[in-house]
N, C-alpha and C positions, 0 to 999 in steps of 0.2 A: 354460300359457303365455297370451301377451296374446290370443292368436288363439283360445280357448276362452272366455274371457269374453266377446268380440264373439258370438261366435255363444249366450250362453246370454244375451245381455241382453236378445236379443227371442224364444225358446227360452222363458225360465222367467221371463214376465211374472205374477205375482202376480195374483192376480184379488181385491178387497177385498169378499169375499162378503158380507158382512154389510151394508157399505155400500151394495153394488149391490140387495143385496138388500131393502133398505129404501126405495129409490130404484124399483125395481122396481115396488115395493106401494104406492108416492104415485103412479106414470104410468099403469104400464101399468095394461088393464082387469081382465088378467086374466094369473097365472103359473102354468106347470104347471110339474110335475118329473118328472124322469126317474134310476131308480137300477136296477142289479140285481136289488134285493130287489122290485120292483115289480111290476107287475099291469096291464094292459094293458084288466082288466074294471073298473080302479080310475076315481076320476072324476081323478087326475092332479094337484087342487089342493093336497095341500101333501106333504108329505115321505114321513108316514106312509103315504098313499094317492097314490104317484107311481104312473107308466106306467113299463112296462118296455122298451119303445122308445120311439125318438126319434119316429117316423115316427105314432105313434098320436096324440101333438103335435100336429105339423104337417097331418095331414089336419084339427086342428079350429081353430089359430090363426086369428085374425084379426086387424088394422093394432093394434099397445098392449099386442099378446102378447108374453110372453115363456116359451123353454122354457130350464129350468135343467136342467140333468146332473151329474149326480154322477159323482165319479170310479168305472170301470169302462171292458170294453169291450163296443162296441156293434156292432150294425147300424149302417149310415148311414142318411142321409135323402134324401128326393127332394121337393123343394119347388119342384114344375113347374103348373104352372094351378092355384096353389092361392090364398089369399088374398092381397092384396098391403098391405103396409103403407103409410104415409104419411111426410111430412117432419115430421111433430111425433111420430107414433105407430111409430115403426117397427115390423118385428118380431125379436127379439132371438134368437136361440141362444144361449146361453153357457154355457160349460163352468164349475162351481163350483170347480174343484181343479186340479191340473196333471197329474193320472192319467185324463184321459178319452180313452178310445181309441175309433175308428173302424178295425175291424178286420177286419170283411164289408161289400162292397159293397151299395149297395141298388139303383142304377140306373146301367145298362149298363156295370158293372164300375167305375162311378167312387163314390169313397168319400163326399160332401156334393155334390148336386146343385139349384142353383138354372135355375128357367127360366121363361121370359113370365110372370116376376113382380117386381115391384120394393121398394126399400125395405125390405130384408132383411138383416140383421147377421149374421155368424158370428165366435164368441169363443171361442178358447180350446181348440179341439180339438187331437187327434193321431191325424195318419190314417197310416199303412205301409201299405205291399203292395198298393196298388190297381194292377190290369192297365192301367185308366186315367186319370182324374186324379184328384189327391187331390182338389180341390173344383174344382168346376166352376159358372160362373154365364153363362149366355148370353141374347142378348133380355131381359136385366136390366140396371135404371135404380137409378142411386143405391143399390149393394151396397157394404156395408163387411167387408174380409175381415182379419180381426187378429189377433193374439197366435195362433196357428195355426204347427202344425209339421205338415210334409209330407215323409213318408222314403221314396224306393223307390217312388214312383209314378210312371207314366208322365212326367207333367209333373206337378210339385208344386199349381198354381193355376195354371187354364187360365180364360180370360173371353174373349167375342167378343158384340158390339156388347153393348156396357153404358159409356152415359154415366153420368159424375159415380161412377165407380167408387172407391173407396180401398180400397188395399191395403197395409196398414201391418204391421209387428214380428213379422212371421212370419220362420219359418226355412223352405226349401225347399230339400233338399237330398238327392242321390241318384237324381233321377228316370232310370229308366230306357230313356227313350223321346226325351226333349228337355228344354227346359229348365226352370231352373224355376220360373219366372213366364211365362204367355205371355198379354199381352192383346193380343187380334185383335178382326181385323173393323169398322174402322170406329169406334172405342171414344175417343169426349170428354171431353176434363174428366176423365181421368186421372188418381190419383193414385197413384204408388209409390213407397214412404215405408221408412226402417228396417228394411229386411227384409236375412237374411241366404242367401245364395244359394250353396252349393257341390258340388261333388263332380257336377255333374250332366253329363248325356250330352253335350247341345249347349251350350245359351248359359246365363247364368245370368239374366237376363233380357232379354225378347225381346218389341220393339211393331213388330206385323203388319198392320198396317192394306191390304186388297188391293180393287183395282177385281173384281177377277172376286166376288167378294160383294155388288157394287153401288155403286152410287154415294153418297158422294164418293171411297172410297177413300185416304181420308188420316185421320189424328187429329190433330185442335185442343185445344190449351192442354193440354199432358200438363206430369206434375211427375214429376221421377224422380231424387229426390232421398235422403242420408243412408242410403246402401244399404251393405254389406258382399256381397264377390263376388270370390270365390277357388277355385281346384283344379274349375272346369269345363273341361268336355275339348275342345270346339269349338267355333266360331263364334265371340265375341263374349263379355267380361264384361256388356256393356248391347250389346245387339244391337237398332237401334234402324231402321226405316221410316217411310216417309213422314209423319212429324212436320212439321207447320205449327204452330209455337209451339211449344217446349217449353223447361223449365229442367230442368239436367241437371246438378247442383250438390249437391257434400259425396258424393260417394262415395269408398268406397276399395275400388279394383279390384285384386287382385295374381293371381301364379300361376296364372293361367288358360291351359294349355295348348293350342296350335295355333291360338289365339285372338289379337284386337286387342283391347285394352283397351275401347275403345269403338268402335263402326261404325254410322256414319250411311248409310244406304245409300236407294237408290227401289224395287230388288225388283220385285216385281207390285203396288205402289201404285199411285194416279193419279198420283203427282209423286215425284220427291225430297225430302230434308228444307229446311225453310224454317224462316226465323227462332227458330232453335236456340238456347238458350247454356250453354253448355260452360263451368262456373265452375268453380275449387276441388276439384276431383276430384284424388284420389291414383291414381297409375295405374303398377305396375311389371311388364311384361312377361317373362315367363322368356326362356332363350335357346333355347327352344322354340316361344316364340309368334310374334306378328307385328306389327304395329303399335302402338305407345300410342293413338291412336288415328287412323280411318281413314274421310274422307268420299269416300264411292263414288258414283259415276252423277252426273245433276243435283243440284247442292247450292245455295242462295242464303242472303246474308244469316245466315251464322254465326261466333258471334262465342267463343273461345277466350280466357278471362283465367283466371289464376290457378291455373292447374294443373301437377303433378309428370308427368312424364310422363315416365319411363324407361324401358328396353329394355336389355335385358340380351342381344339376337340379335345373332349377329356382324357383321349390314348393317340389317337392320330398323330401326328407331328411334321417333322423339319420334312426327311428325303422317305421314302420306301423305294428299296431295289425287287427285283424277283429272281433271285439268284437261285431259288431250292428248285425251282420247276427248270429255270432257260439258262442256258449258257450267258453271262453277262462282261465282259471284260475290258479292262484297261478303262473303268470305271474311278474319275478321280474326282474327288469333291473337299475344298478345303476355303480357307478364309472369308466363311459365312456367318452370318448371325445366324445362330438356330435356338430352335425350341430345342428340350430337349429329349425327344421323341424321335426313334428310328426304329426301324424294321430291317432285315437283312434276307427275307423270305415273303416276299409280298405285302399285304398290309393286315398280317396276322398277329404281330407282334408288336410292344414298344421297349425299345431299348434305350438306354440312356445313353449321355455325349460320352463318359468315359467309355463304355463296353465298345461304344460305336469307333472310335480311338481304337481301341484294341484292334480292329478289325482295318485299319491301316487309313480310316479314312476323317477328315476334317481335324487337323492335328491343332492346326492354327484359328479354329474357328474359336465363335465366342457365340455363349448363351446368352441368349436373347433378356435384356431385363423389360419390365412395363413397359407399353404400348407407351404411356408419356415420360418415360424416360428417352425414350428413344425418335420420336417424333414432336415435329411442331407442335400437330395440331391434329391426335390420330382422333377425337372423338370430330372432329368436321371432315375428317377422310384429307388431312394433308399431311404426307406421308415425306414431306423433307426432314432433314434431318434437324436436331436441333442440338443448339451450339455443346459440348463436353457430351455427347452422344457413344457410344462405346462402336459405333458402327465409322464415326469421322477418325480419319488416317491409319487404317483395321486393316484396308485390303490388300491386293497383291497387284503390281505392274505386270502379271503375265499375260494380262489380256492387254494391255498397252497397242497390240497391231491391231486388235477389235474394235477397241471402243479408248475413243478420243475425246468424247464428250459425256452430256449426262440426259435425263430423258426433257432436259429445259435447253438443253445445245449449250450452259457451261460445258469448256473446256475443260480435260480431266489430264492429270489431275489437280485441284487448285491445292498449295502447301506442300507441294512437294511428295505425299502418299494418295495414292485412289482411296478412297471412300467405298464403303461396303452399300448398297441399294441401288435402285435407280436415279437416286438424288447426290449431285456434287455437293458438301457442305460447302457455304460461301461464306468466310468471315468478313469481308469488306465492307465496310460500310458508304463507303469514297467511291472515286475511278477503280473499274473493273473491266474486263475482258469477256462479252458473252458472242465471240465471234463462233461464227462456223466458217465463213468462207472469207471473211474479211474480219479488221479489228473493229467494235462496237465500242465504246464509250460512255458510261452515262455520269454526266457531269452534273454534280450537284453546288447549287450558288443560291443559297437560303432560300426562295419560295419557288424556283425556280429549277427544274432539271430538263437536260437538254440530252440529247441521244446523239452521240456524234460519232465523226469520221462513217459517214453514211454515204452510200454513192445517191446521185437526184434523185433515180429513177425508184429506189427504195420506200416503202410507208412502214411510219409507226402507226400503230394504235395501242390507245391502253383501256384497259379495263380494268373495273372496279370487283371485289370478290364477289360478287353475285355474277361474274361472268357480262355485265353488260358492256359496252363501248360506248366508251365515256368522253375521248379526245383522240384525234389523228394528228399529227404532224410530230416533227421531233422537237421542238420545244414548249415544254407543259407547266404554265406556270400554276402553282397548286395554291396560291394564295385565298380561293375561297372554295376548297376542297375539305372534304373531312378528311381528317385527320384517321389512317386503318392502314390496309395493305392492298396495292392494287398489282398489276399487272401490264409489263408491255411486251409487245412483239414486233420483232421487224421484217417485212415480207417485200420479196425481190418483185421487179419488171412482172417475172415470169410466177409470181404467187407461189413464190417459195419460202419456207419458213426459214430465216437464216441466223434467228435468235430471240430466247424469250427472255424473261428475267424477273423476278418479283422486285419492287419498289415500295417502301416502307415511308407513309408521309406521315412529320410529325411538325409540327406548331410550335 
């Protein structure tokens, strides 16, 4: 179903070995490897004469290193007081294959451990069964954590104070402890990007920012954006504290049991959340959970455009504020789909979309009709829109400086109005535009679709709705294909996702 291929498109990111690998051998100073068949008395530089762990590596890297892995499983690593990279020279991990497993812990039961060291990549690992976190990066500056699957570990990726962090196209899911992204401690410059989040204990992601760590106690300019976040069991789909700054835009939150779709809360921060904005977010609560979403304690200056926000509880609903206990202000919420359920005093009450109106907020919104009026395919968990949707051409351009695309990287907005969810409606059925960084193309010529104005260095792959990988290259011919709905993606040099797109084959 549609809900296996969101979780395999950042799950089974393709690594372009050969590319990276060439790329590798022009930057960095120096690459080691790492295989099973290895040797640990080896000198590590090239295949024939790899290390047999990861960790024999890392005690010798230095800022331009890079270590490559082969598929197998390993020990983890602990990359604590050891060298630190730079902003031109990083130091690189990356997995060569999509079988590379972290399978015994190296340090204190967590499976990839960074610490008081900065300027460090991790690419492309698979870690299970760690007692504590699958990767861990703390007192670490400018770390990149990506294409990374985490099953069954405490917390999937746990980080505390690490500015200028990204954390992008990973899956976390299962953690047995809490949730499964946790950045704490005071942590800047923020990035959480593509990642798909389920099944986990507590929140599916969670920013912890606390005074008793020290001061400030809050995090500035966080991004928490194009995420997937479903079937966690507590707290929070985006469980989010004291944020001063953040964009909170293109996610699609569902399912999330006992849970608010989103919770801005103050906690044990220095403050409450400040100058928030809550854009285009898909967000359907069970009739188990609690809020679509929900601003707790002191709140200031947060601004709600263009988001689904439905509730399926029998009083729960769209927003709860908590205005009767905390000072709340400059609180703006308008051109959403909503239940229509609100509270004005915690989540004590439900009031309806008129009264709520009354009280100056969501003037232009619109009540939510049926799950499949409004969606493709909401009983498979795909939450595009579908074509005369009351959510297509609904929303508003003010977030136009935020958000330029959609949580599939269409361009927003397509027809001239933005779209209410995290989904761009597309009516085309032809040539289309699913660029991020360049124009894409997909040209249709009867059995035959081709993905164009692509640079070399770029791969397609597509998949089929169970999420498998079915063809790479950019011309597909479908001639002895079933006829359904598949999927492609196009991923840079540098394993970047630079555009998705659904593809409908029909005979």
């Amino acid at each position: 179903m549609h809900t296996n291929f969101l979780k395999s498109i950042t799950l089974r990111k393709q690594i372009l070995f050969t590319i990276v690998f060439g790329a590798a051998l022009a930057v960095h100073s120096k690459t080691y490897y790492i295989s099973n068949s290895g040797k640990d008395s080896n000198n590590g530089l090239s295949t024939g004469l790899a290390f047999l762990t990861i960790q024999k590596a890392t005690d010798m890297v230095v800022a331009g290193d890079s270590i490559l892995v082969a598929d197998g499983n390993y020990t983890g690593f602990n990359h604590m007081n050891k060298a630190n990279g730079t902003s031109s020279d990083p130091i690189v991990y990356m997995a060569t294959g999509k079988n590379v497993w972290i399978t015994t812990p190296k340090y204190n039961n967590n499976g990839i451990n960074i610490e008081n060291n900065n300027y460090v990549e991790v690419i492309g690992f698979n870690i299970k069964k760690m007692l504590k976190e699958g990767i861990r990066a703390v007192t670490a500056d400018h770390i990149t954590i990506r294409n990374n699957y985490c099953d069954s570990c405490y917390r999937g990726i746990f980080t505390g104070f690490t500015d200028y962090l990204t954390v992008e196209n990973n899956v976390c899911r299962r953690s047995h402890g809490e949730h499964g992204i946790y950045v704490s401690n005071n942590s800047d410059n923020a990035v959480v990007r593509y990642n798909v989040c389920s099944y986990n204990t507590r929140s599916g992601i969670q920013f912890n920012p606390d005074i008793s760590s020290g001061a400030p106690g809050i995090s500035v300019n966080s991004t928490i954006t194009h995420n997937i976040i479903f079937e966690n069991k507590t707290g929070a789909g985006l469980n989010l504290q004291g944020l001063d700054g953040a964009i909170v835009a293109n996610n699609l939150i569902y399912n999330n049991r006992n849970s608010s779709g989103i919770t801005l809360f103050h906690g044990d921060a220095a403050a409450g959340c400040k100058n928030v904005k809550v854009y285009n977010n898909t967000i359907i609560v069970p009739a188990d959970g609690r809020w679509a979403l929900h601003v707790i304690d002191d709140a200031s200056n947060i601004t709600i455009y263009n988001n689904i926000l439905i509730n399926l509880h029998s009083w729960k609903g769209a927003i709860a504020l908590e205005k009767e206990t905390y000072t709340q202000t400059g609180i703006v919420s308008n051109y959403n789909v909503v239940s229509d359920k609100f509270c004005d005093v915690d989540d004590g009450c439900s009031k309806n979309l008129a009264t709520w109106e009354g009280y100056g907020y969501d003037q232009n919104s619109i009540l939510a009709p049926a799950l499949t009026a409004l969606f493709a395919d909401a009983n498979n968990n795909d939450y595009h829109l579908k074509s005369g949707a009351v959510a297509v051409n609904a929303g508003t351009a003010i977030v136009s400086t935020d958000v330029t695309n959609d949580r599939d990287m269409k361009p927003r907005p397509i027809g001239g109005t933005y779209d209410i969810g995290c989904y761009e409606y597309d009516p085309s059925t032809g040539t289309y535009s699913v660029s991020k960084k360049n124009n894409y193309f997909v040209i249709r010529n009867e059995n035959e679709i081709t993905i164009a104005n692509i640079s070399a260095s770029d791969e397609v792959q597509v998949f089929d709705i169970e999420g498998r990988l079915i063809h790479t290259g950019s011309i597909w011919n479908t001639d002895n294909v079933t006829p359904g709905i598949y999927f492609f993606r196009v991923l840079s040099a540098r394993n970047e996702l630079l555009g998705a797109e659904k593809i409908i084959v029909s005979h």
